[in-house]
N, CA and C atoms as an extended XYZ file, in Angstrom:
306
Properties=species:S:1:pos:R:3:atomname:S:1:resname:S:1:resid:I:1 pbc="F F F"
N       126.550       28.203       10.212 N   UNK     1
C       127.223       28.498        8.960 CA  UNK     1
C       128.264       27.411        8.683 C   UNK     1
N       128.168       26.872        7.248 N   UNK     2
C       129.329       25.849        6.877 CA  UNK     2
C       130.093       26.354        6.504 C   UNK     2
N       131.685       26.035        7.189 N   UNK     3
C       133.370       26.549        7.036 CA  UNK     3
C       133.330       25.649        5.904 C   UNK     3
N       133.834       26.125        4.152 N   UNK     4
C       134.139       25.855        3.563 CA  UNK     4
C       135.889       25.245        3.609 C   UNK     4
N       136.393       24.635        3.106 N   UNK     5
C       137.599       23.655        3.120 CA  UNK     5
C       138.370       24.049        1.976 C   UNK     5
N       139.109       25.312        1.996 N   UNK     6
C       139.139       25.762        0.796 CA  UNK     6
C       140.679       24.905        0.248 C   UNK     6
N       141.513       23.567        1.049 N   UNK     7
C       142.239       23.174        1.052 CA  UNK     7
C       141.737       22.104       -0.135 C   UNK     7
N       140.447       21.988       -0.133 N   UNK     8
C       139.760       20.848       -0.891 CA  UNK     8
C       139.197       21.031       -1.942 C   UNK     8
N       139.771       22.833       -2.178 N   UNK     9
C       138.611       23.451       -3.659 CA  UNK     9
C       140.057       23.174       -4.740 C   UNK     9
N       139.344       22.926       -5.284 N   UNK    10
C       140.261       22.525       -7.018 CA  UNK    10
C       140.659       24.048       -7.214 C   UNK    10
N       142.254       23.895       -7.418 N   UNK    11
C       142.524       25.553       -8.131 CA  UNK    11
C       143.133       25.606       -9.009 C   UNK    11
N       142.429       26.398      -10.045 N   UNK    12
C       143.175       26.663      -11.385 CA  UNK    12
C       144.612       27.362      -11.660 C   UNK    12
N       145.253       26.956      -12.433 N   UNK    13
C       146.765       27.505      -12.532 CA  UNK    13
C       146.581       28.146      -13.951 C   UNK    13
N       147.618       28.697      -14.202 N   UNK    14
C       148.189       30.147      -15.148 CA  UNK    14
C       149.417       29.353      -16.392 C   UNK    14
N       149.246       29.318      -17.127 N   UNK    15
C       150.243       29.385      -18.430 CA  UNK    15
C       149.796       30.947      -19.271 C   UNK    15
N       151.712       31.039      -19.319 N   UNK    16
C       151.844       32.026      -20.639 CA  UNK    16
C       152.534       31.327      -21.557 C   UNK    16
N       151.456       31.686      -22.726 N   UNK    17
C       151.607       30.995      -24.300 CA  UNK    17
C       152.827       32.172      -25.149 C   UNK    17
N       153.389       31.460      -26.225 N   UNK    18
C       153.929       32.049      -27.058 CA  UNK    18
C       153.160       33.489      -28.135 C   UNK    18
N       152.214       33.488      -27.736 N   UNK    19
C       151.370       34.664      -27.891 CA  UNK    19
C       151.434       35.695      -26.879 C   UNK    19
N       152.010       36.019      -25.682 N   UNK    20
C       152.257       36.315      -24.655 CA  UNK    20
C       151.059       36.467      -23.813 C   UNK    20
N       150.073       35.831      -24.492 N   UNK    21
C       148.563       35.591      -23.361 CA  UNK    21
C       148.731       34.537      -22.087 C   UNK    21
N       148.325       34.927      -21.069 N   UNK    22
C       148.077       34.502      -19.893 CA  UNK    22
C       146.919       33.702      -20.221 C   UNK    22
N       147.082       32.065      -20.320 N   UNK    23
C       146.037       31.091      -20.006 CA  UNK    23
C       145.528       30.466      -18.630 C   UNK    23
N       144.267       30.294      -18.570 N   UNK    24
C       143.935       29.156      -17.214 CA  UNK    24
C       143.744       27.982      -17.804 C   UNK    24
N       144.449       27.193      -16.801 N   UNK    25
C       144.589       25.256      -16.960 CA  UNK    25
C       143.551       25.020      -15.171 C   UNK    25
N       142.793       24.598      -16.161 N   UNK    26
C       141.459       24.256      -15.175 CA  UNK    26
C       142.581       23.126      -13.998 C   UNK    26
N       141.897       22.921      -12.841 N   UNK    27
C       142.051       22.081      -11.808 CA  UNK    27
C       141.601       20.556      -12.207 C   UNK    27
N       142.825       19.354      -11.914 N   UNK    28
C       141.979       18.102      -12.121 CA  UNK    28
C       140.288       17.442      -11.918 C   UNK    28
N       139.436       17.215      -12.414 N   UNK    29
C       138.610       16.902      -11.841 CA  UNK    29
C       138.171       15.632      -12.346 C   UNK    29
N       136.883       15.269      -12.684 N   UNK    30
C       136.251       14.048      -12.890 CA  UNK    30
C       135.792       14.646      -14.214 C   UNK    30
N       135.503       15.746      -14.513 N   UNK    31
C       135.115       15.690      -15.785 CA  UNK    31
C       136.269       16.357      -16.968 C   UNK    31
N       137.384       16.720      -16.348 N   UNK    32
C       138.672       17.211      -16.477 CA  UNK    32
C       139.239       15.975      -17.072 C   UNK    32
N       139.198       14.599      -16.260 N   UNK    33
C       140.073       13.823      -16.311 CA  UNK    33
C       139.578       12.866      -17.979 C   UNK    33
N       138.261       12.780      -17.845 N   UNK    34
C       137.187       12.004      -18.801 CA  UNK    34
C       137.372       12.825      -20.328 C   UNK    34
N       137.548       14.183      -20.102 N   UNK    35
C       137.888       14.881      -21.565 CA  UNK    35
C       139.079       14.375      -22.149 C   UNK    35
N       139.825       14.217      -21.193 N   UNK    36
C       141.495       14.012      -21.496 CA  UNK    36
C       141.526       12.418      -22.066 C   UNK    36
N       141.104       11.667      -21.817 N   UNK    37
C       141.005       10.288      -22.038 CA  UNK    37
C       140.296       10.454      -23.628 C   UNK    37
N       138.790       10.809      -23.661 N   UNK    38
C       138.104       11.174      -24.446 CA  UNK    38
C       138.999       11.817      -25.874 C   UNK    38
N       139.915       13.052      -25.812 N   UNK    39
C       140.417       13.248      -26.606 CA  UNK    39
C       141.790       12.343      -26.750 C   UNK    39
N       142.367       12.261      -26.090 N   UNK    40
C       143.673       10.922      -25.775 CA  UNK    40
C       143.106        9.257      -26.984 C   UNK    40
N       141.881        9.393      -26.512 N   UNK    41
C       141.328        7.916      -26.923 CA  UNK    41
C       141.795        6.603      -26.297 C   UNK    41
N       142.265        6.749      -24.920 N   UNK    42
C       142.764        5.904      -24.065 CA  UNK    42
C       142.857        6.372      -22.394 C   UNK    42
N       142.944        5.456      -21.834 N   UNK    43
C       142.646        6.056      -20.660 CA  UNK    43
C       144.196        6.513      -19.331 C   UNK    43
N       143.491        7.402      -18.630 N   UNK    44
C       144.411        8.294      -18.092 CA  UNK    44
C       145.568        7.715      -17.356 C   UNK    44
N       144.977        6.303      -16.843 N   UNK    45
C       146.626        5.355      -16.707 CA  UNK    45
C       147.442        5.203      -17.459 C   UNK    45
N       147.519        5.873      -18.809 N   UNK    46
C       148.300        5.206      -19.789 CA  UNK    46
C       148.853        6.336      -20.172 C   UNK    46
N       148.935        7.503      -19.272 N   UNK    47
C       149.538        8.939      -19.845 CA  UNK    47
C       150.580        8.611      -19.713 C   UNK    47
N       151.565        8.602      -18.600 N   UNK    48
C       152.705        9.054      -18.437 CA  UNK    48
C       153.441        7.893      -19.649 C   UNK    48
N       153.644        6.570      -19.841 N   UNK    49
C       153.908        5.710      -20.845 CA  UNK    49
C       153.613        6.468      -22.073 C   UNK    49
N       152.436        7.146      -22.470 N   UNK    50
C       152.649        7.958      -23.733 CA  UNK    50
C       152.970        9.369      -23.989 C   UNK    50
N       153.721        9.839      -22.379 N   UNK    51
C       154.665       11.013      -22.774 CA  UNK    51
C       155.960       10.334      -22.976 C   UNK    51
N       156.673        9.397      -22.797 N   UNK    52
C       157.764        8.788      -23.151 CA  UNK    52
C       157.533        8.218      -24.576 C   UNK    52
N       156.450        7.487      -24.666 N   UNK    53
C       156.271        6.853      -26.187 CA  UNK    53
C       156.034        8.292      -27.063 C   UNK    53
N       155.364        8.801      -26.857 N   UNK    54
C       154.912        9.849      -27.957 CA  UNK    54
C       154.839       11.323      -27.314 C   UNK    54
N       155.783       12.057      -27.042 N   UNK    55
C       155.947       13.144      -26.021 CA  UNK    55
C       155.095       14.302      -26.702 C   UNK    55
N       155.371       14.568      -27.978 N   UNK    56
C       155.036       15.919      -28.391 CA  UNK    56
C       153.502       16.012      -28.635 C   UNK    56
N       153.047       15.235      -29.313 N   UNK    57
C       151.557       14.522      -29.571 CA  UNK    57
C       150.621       14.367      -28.198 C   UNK    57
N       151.189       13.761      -27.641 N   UNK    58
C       150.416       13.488      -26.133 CA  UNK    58
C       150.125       15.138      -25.376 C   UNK    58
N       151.600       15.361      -24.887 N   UNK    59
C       151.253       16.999      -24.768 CA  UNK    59
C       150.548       17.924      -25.419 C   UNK    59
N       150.377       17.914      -26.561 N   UNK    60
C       149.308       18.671      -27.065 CA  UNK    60
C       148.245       18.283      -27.039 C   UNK    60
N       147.598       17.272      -27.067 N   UNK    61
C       146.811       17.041      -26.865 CA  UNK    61
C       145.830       16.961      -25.468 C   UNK    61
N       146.737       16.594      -24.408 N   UNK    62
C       146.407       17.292      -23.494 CA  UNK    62
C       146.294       18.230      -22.962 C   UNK    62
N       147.252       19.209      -23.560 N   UNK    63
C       147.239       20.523      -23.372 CA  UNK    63
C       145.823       21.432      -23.708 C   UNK    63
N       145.611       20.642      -24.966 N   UNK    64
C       144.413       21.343      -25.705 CA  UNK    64
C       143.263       21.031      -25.091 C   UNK    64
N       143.176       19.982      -24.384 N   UNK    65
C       141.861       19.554      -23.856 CA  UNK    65
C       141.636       19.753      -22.226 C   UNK    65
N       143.001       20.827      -21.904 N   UNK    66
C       143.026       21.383      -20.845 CA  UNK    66
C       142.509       22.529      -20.989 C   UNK    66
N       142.847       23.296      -22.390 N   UNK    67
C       142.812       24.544      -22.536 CA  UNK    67
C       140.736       24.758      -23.113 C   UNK    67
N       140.393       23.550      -23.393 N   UNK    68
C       139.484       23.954      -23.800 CA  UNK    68
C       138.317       24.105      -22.902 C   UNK    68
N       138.585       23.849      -22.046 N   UNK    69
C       137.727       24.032      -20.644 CA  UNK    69
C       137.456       25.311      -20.601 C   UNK    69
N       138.264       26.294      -20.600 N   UNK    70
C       137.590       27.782      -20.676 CA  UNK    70
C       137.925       28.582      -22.153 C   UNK    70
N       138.239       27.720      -22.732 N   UNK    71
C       138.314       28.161      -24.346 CA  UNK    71
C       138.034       27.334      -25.152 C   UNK    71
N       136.773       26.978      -25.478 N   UNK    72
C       136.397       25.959      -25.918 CA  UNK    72
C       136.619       26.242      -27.731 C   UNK    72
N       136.793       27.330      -28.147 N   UNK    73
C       137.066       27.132      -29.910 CA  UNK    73
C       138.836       26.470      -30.025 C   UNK    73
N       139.715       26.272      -28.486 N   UNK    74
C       140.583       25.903      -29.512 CA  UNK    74
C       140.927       24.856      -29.557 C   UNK    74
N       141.968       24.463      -30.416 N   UNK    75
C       142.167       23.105      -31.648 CA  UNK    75
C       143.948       22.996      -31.692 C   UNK    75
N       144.057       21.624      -31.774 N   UNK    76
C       145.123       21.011      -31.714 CA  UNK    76
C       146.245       22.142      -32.382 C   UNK    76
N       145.583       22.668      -33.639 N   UNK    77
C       146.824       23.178      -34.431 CA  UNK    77
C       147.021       24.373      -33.853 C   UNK    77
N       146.058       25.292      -32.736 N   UNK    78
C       146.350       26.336      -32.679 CA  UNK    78
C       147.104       26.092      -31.265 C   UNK    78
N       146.985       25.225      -30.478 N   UNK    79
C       147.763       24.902      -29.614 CA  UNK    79
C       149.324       24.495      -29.921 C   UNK    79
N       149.072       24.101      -30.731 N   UNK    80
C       150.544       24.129      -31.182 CA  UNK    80
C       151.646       24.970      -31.732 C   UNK    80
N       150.710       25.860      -32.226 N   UNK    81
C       151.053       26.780      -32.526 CA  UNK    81
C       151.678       27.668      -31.468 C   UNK    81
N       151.405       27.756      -30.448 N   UNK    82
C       151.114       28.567      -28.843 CA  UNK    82
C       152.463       28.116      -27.902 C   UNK    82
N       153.041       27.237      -28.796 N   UNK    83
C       153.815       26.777      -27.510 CA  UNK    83
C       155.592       26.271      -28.550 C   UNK    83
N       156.574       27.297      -27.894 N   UNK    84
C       157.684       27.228      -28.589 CA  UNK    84
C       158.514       26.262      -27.390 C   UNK    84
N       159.346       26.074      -28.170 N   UNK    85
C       160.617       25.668      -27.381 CA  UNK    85
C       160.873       26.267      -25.915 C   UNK    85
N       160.631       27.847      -26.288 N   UNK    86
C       161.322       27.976      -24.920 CA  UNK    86
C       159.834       28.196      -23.349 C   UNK    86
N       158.910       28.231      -23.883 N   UNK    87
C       157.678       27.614      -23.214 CA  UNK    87
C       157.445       26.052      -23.050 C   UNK    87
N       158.056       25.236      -23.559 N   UNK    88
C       157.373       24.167      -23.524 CA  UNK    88
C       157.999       23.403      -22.560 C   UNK    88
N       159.063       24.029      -21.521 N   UNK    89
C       159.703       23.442      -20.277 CA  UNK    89
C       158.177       23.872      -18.936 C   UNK    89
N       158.097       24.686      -19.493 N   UNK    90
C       156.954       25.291      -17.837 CA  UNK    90
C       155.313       24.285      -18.735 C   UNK    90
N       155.267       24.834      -19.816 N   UNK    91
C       153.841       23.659      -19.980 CA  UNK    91
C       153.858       22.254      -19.556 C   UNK    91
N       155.352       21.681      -19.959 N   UNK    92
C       155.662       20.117      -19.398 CA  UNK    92
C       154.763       20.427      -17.933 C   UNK    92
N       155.433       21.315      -16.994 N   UNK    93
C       155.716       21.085      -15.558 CA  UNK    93
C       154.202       21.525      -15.210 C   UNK    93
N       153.834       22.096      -15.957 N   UNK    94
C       152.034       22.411      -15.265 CA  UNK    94
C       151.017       20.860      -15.651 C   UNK    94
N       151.048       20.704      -16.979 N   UNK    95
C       150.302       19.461      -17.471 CA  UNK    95
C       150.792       18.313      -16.156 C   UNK    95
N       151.931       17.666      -16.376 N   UNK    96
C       152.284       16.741      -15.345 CA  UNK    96
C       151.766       17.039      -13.975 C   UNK    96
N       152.044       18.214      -13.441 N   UNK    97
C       151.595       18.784      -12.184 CA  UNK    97
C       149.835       18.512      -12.012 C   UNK    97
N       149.234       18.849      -13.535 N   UNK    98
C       147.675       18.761      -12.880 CA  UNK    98
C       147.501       17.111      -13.491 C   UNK    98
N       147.780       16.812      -14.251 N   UNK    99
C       147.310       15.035      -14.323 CA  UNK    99
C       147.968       14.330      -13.419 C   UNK    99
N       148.826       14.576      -12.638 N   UNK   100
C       149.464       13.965      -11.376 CA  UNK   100
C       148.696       14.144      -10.271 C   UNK   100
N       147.903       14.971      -10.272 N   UNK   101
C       146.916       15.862       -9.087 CA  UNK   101
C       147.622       16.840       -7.952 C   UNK   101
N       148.962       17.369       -8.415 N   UNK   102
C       149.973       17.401       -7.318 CA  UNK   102
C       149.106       19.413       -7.530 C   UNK   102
């Protein structure tokens, strides 16, 4: 029998939106990382430089193309919609957390 490595399984994390719904933010992966670029239109070395250049824009957008992994109808505006001021300290810290791979 093969001992699975469960130190090595990608795990999904939890945001609560300004809707008070409990979201999943998929685990980094290879096809995780390629959406993000894909919707970004640049590639994933060039994130952290465009959360300083363009903070609010970048975050949503990644956000959304995090979120659409298991919610695939949603869209920039409704993500934005989803996320106030006083949420948008813990979304910072999850997004950074999974495009960092930490």
């Amino acid at each position: 029998m093969t001992e699975e490595n469960i130190l090595a399984t990608p795990k999904p994390s939890t945001i609560t939106l300004a809707d008070g719904k409990e979201y999943i933010l998929p685990a980094m992966t290879l096809n995780v990382m390629a959406n993000i670029e894909e919707e970004l239109g640049f590639g994933i070395d060039k994130l952290q430089e465009q959360f300083i250049t363009k903070f609010a824009s970048t975050t949503r957008k990644v956000l959304c193309s995090l979120l659409r992994v298991n919610y695939p109808d949603m869209t920039l505006e409704k993500v934005g919609s989803l996320v106030t001021m006083e949420e948008l300290p813990v979304i910072v810290e999850k997004v950074v957390n999974i495009t960092s791979n930490k």
